[in-house]
N, C-alpha and C positions, 0 to 999 in steps of 0.2 A: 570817810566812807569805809565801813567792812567790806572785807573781800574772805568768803568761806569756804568757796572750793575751788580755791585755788586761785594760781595766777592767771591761768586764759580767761577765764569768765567775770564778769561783774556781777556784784549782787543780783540786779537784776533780769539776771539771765542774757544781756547781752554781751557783746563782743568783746573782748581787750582791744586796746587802743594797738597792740602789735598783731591786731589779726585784721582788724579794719587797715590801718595800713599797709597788709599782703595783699587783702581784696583789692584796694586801690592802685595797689602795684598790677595784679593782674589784670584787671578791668581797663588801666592807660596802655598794658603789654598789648592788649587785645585790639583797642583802640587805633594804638600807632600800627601794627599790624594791618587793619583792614583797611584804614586812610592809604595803603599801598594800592589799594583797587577801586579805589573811587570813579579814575578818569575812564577805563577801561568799561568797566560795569557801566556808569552811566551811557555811553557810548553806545553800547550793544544793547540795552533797553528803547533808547532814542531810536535807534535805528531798525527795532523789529516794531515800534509804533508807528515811526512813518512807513511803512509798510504796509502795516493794515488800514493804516488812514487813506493811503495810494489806493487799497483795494474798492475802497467804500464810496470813494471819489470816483475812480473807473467805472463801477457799479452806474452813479447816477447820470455821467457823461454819456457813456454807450447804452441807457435804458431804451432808446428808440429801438422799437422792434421786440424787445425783450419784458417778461412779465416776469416778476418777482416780489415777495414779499419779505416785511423785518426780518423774521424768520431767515430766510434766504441767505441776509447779509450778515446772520452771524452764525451762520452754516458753514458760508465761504471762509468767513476768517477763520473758525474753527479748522477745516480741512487746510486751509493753505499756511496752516500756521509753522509746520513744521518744513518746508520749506521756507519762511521766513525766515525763522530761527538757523536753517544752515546758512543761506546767503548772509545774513548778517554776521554769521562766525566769521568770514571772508572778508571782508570787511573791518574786525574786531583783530584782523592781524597785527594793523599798525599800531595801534592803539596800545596793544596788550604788550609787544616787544617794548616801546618805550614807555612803557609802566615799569618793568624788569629792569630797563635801564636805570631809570629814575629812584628807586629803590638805594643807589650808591653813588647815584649822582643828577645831584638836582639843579642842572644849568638850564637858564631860559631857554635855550635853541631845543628845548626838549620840545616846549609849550608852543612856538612858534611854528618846527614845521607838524605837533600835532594841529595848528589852526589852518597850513594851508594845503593837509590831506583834509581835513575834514571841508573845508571849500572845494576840493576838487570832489570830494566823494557828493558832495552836496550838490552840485554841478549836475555832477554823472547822474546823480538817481531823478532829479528834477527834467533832465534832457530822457529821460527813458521812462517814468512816468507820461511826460506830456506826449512825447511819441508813440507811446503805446494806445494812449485813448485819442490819439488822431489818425492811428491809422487802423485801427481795431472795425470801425462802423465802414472804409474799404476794403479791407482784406480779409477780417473775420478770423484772424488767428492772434496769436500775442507775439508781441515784439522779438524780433531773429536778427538774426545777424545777413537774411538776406536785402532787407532796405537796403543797405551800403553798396550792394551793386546799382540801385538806381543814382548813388551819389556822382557816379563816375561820368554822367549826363545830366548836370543839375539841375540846367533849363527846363531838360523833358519832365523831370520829378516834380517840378514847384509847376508845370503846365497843367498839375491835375486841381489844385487850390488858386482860391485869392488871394491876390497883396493882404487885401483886409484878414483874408481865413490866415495867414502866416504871421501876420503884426500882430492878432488877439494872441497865437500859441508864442512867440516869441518874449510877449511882457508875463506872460503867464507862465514861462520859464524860468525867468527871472524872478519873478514873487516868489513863484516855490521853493528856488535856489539861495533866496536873502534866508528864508524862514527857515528852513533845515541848516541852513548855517547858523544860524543865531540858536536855535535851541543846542546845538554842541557846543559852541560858544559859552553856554552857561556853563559846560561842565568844567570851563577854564576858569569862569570869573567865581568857583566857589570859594570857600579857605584854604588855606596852603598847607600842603600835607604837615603834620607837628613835628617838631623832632623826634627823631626814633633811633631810639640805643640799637645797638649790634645785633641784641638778641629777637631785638621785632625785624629787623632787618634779616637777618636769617630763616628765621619764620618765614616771611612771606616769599622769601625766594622757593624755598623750598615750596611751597603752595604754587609759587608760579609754573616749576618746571615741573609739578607732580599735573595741573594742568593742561600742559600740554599737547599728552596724547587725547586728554578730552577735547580739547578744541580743533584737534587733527578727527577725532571718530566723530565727531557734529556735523565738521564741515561733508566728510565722505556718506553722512546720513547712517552709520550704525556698521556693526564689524559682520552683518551677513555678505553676500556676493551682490549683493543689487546696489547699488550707490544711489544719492539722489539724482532724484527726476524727476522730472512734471507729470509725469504720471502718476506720482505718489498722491496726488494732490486732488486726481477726480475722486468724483466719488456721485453724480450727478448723470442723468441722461439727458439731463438736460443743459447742453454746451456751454451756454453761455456762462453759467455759473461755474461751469469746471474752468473756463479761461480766466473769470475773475477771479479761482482762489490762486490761479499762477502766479509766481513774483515777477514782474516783468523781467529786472534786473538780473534774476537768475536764467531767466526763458531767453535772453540774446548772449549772456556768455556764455552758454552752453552749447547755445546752436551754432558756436565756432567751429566745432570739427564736423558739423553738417552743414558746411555753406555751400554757394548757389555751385560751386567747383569741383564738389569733393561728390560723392557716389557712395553712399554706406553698401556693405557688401549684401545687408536684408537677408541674410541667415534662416531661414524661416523651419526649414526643415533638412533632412539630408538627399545627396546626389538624385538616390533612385526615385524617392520617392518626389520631388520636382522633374525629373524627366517624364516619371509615367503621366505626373499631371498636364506636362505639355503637349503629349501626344494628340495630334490630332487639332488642336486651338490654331496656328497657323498653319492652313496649305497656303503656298509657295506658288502655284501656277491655276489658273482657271481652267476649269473642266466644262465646255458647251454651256458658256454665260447666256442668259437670256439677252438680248440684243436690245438697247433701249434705241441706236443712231440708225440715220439714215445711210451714214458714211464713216468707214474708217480712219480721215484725217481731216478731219472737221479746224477750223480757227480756234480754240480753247479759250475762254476767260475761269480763271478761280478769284472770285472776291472773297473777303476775308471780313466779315460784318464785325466790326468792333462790340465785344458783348451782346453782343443779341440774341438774348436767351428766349428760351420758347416761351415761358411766359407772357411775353409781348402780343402774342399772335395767336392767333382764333382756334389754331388746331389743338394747341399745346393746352394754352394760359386761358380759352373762353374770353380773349380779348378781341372784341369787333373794332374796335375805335382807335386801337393806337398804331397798328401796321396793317393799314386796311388795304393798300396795294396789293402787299406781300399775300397778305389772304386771299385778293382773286389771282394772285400771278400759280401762287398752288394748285388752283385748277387747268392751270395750261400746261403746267411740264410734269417733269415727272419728281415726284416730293418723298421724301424719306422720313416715314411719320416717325421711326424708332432711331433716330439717329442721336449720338450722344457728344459730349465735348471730353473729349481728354484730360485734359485740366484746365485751371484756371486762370492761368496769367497766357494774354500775347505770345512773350519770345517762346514759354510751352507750346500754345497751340499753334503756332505756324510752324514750328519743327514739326508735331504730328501729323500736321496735313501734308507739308511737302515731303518728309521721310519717311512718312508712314510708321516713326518710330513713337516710344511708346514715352510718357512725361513721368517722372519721377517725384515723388513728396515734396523734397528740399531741395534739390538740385536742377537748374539750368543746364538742358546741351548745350544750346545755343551760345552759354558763354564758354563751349571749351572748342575752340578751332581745335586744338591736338586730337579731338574728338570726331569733329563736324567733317573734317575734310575725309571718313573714311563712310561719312553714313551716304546711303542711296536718296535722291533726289528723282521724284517725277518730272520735274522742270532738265533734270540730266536725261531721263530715260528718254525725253522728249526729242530732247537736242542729238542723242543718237541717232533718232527715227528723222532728221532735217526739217524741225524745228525749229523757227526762231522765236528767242523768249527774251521777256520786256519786265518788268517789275516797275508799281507806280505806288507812293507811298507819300502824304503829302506831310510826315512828321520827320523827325531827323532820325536817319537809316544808320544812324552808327549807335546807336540806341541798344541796348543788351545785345552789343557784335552782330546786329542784323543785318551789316552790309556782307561781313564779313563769311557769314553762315547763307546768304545768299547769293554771293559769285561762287562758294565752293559747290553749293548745289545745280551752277548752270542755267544762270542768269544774266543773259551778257549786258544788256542795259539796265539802269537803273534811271528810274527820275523820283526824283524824293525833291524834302523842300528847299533846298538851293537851288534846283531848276525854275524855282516861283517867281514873282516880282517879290521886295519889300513889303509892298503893299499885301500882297497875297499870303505874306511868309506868318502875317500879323491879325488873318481873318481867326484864329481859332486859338486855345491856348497851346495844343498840342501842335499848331503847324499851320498848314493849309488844310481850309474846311471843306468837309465834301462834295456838296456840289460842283464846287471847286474844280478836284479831284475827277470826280467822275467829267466833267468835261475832257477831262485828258484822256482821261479812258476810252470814251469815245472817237476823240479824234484822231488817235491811235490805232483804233479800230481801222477807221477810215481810209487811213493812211498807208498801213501797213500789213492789213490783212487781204488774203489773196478773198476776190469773189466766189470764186468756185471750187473745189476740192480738186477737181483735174487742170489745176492753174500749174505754170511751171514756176511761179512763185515761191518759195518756202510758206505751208502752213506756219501759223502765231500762235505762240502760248501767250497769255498776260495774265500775271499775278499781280492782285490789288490790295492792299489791305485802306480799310477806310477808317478813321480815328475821329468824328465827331460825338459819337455817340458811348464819350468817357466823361472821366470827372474833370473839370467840373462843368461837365454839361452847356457849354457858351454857344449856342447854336442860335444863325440869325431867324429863326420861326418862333411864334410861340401861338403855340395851337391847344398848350393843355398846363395847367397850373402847376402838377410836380413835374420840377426839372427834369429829372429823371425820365418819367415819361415823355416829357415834349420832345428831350433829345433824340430817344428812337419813333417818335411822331416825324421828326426833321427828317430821319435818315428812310422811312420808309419811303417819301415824297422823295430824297432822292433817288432811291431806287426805280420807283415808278417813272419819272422823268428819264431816267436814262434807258429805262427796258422800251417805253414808247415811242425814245427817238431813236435808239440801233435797230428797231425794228423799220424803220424808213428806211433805213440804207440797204445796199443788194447786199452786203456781206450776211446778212441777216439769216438765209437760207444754210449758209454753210457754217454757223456758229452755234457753239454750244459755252452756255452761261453756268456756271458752276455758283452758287450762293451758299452759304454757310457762317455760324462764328466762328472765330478765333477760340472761343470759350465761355462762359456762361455768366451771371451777376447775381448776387446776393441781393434780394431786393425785398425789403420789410419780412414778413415771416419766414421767404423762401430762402436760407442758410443752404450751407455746404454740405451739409447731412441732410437737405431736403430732399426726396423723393425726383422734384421736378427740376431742381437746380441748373443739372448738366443736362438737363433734357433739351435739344437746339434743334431748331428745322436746316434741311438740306434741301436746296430745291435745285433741278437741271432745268434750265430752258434752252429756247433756243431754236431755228431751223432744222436745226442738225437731230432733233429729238422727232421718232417717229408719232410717236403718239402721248399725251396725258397719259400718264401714271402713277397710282400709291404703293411705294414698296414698305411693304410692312414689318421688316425682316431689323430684328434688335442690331444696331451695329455701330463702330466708330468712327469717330476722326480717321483716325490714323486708316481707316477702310477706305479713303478717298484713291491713295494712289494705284492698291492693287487693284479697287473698281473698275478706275479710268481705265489703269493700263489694260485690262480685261476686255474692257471696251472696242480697244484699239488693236487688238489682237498681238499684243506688245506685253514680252517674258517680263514678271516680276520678280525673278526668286530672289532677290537682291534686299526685296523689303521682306523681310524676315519677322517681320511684327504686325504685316496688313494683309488684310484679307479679300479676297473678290466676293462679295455679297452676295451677287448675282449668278455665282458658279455652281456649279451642281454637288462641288464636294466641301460648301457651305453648309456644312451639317448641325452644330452648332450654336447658335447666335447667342451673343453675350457682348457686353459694354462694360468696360475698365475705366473708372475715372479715378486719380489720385489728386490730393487736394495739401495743402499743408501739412505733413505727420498724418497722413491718412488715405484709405482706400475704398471706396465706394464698388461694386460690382453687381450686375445685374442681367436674369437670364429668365424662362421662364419660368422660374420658380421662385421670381419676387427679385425683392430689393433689398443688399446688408449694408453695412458701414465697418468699415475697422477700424479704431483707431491706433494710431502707432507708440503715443503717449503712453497711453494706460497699457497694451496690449490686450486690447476686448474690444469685441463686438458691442456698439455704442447705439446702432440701427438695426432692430432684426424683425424687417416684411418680407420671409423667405421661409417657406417649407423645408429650407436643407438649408440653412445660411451657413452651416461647417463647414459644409462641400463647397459652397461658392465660394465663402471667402479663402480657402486654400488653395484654389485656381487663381483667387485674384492671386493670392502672395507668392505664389509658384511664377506666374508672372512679371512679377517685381524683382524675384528675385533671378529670373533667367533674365530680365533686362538689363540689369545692373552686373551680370556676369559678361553677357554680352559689351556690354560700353566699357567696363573694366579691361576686356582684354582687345579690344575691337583693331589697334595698331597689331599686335600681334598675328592675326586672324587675316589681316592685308597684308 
């Protein structure tokens, strides 16, 4: 063969045999080089697919209730994708360090304990996937780091499911957690990195550590001042979509430094201007209340209607059939048509009622005694005025520190359910079942309460909370097809059975019946951002009520203690967050409910929503929603100044 120009070329215009073999030189350089990122890479791919697979899956789980289209669901993975991609940088730690390792040294124990981080991580995200779409369609937020407080009561926790509801998620943990293990598993069972000279081995170190601060700026979400968050993520008004682009897994290690203990400080704006906005939102003492009583120290009962949101009931919800009692007992006392719930969970709303203090997004008073033992109690203010007070509770009272939060409030008996038989302890999944309950209530009555107001007896306070009317719904009636329904069907008829027979007793004349929730339920379209959600009936009865009355006047939870005590001609200034409704320097009216990373407020210029997530206004039925919602946050944030320094301030 001629060769005519020269030695690099062949006649035919291709390569020399010594340039083909450079190319091949650098093409294996290249090669053994990138075989340094194999396990790593595939890793971090794996791991932002099941992600979005988690999303699509969530989506079809929690669709009850929720309308969406294809469209929708690759909306959500669009928007939630970059949150993806940071959580699984965190994740991509282990992986990526013993890559770097492996580079100079390539011993088994590399591959081994990469199999059993990737079992535990595969664990982890299949336990918070499945958690998150079980508990999502009860609580209506995505997975925190506040569950873990119900773990410290296991019984109470698994008393809201069935054996059956908890064996379907338990194999279905497991399936999830085989199949995310076995797809990382392949990225072990592929070919073995090739040999690689010094100079690929260099190479890729260098690539690894030049890396670095990329995988540090991904994880922290970009080198501006805002880091990731879940907020990055909405992009919808419509919620349900903005929770399914969450990553679960990102959404409960984050809400670490927000758990149910911790009090974020809610910074919202500066000193002055949350001063000026407080002015005037709580007075401190009543001014020539309207008089609802016959008498100033009437027998007291406060019952605490487990969920019973107005929806149930004919004023609120245009429901005639499912608390039909409660609907005629409204025309006998006197009924609070604009009455609101505080928040949404129990141990919130019975700190509201009895503290008159105010519930916060993420955090539980109730679980801070260092806290609890400084806040004011109506069940104290009572015990001042020669009061005796009773608490009847037929679930278990050490339950989110509820015994604990109710002897410091001035509670000197307690009957919860170890005062039950066996038998009785086992009528219900949360405890002892209503009727139950309310018998004790009753006889208690009976027992212990003076007949007449000029008795030398001590007047009775009793605080009740009732608990059949939760998940999952086990109640011995069935009068109406959804569970849901039947249960507060069950608890109306308890109601009514007991208001018919303490009405037979003589105590009858000198008592006043306090009814109300705890706080409100999520129930098919009516969410946490609904208009009517935390909208609750309040109703007084009783002997001790002069006449039938509708007060029309917007107000809260937490308005219950200054009310009473107003009632009673008995100082409040102690409750520094409740208000006397009925007082003439009720000028005013306005309802705060906070709900998971969120703020609901309403007065009579409508109804907003804020969320804490995104930082925006998410619900705006409000002529001035700016104005309202910066009272609600002024609010928030004089609350959490107050419980912040509250040992200090005693």
């Amino acid at each position: 063969m001629n060769y005519e120009g020269g030695s690099n070329y062949m006649e035919d215009g291709g390569m020399t045999k010594e340039k083909v073999h450079q190319t091949s030189r650098l093409d294996g350089c290249i090669m053994r080089t990138i075989s340094h990122f194999t396990i790593p890479i595939s890793f971090f791919i794996i791991t932002v697919l099941v992600f979005m697979l988690a999303k699509v899956a969530f989506m079809l789980v929690c669709l009850e209730g929720h309308d969406f289209q294809v469209g929708d669901v690759c909306d959500v993975l669009r928007h939630g994708l970059s949150l993806d991609l940071s959580t699984a940088l965190y994740f991509l730690i282990v992986p990526f360090l013993i890559g770097m390792i492996r580079i100079w040294w390539k011993n088994k124990v590399l591959i081994t304990i990469l199999k059993v981080y990737s079992l535990l991580v595969s664990l982890a995200f299949s336990l918070a996937f499945v958690s998150d779409t079980s508990l999502y369609p009860f609580w209506g937020f995505k997975l925190d780091s506040s569950c873990l407080q119900y773990l410290e009561t296991p019984t109470e926790a698994a008393a809201s499911v069935s054996k059956g509801y908890l064996f379907v998620r338990v194999l279905v943990f497991l399936v999830i957690a085989i199949c995310i293990d076995l797809l990382y598993r392949s990225i072990f069972k592929s070919k073995q990195t090739p040999h690689t000279n010094l100079h690929s081995k260099i190479i890729a170190t260098i690539i690894y550590v030049l890396f670095i601060p990329i995988l540090i700026i991904g994880i922290r979400g970009g080198l501006g001042e805002s880091t990731t968050n879940i907020g990055q993520v909405y992009y919808s008004q419509n919620q349900f979509l903005n929770h399914s682009a969450v990553n679960p897994v990102f959404s409960f290690l984050s809400s670490f430094e927000k758990s149910a203990n911790y009090v974020p400080d809610y910074l919202f704006m500066e000193e002055d201007e949350r001063a000026k906005l407080m002015e005037n939102l709580f007075p401190t003492e009543s001014i020539e209340p309207d008089s609802l009583l016959r008498t100033k120290r009437p027998n007291i009962v406060v019952i605490l209607l487990e969920s019973c949101a107005g929806i149930f009931t004919e004023d609120i919800g245009k429901r005639k059939d499912i608390m039909p009692r409660f609907n005629q007992l409204v025309h006998e006392g006197v009924y609070f048509s604009n009455f609101y719930a505080n928040s949404w969970r129990t141990d919130r709303g019975t700190l509201c009622t009895w503290s008159g203090y105010p519930s916060f997004p993420r955090s539980s008073v109730m679980k801070m005694p260092s806290k609890t033992r400084f806040l004011p109690g109506l069940s104290k203010s009572l015990r001042n005025e020669g009061y005796n007070t009773y608490y009847i509770y037929g679930g278990d009272i050490n339950f989110t520190n509820m015994r604990s939060y109710l002897v410091t409030i001035g509670f000197e008996q307690l009957h919860w359910m170890k005062n039950y038989s066996s038998e009785e302890q086992k009528t219900a999944k949360w405890g002892v079942r209503d009727d139950i309950t309310f018998g004790t209530l009753l006889n208690t009555i009976k027992e212990q309460a003076p007949i007449t107001h000029d008795s030398k007896q001590p007047p009775l306070l009793i605080g009740y909370s009732t608990l059949s009317s939760h998940e999952p719904w086990d109640v011995p009636t069935h009068k109406m097809e959804d569970e849901i329904l039947n249960a507060f069907c069950y608890l109306d008829d308890c109601i009514g059975n007991f208001i018919d027979q303490v009405k037979q007793t003589p105590q009858w004349e000198n008592l006043l019946v306090i009814m109300l929730p705890d706080h409100g339920i999520s129930y098919k379209d009516v969410g946490e951002t609904h208009e009517e959600h935390d909208h609750v009936p309040m109703l007084w009865l009783g002997g001790a009520i002069k006449e039938s009355r509708r007060i029309e006047q917007i107000c809260n939870q937490t308005d219950v203690a200054a009310t009473l005590l107003g009632q009673l001609g008995i100082a409040h200034r102690d409750f520094k967050f409740s208000r006397d409704v009925l007082s003439k320097n009720y000028t005013y009216p306005f309802a705060i409910h906070t709900y998971n990373n969120g703020i609901t407020m309403r007065d009579s210029t409508g109804f907003a929503v804020f969320d804490l997530n995104s930082n925006r206004i998410i619900v705006n039925k409000s002529s001035n929603s700016q104005q309202l919602l910066k009272k609600g946050k002024a609010i928030l944030q004089s609350a959490a100044m107050d419980l912040k320094t509250i040992e200090t301030n005693h």
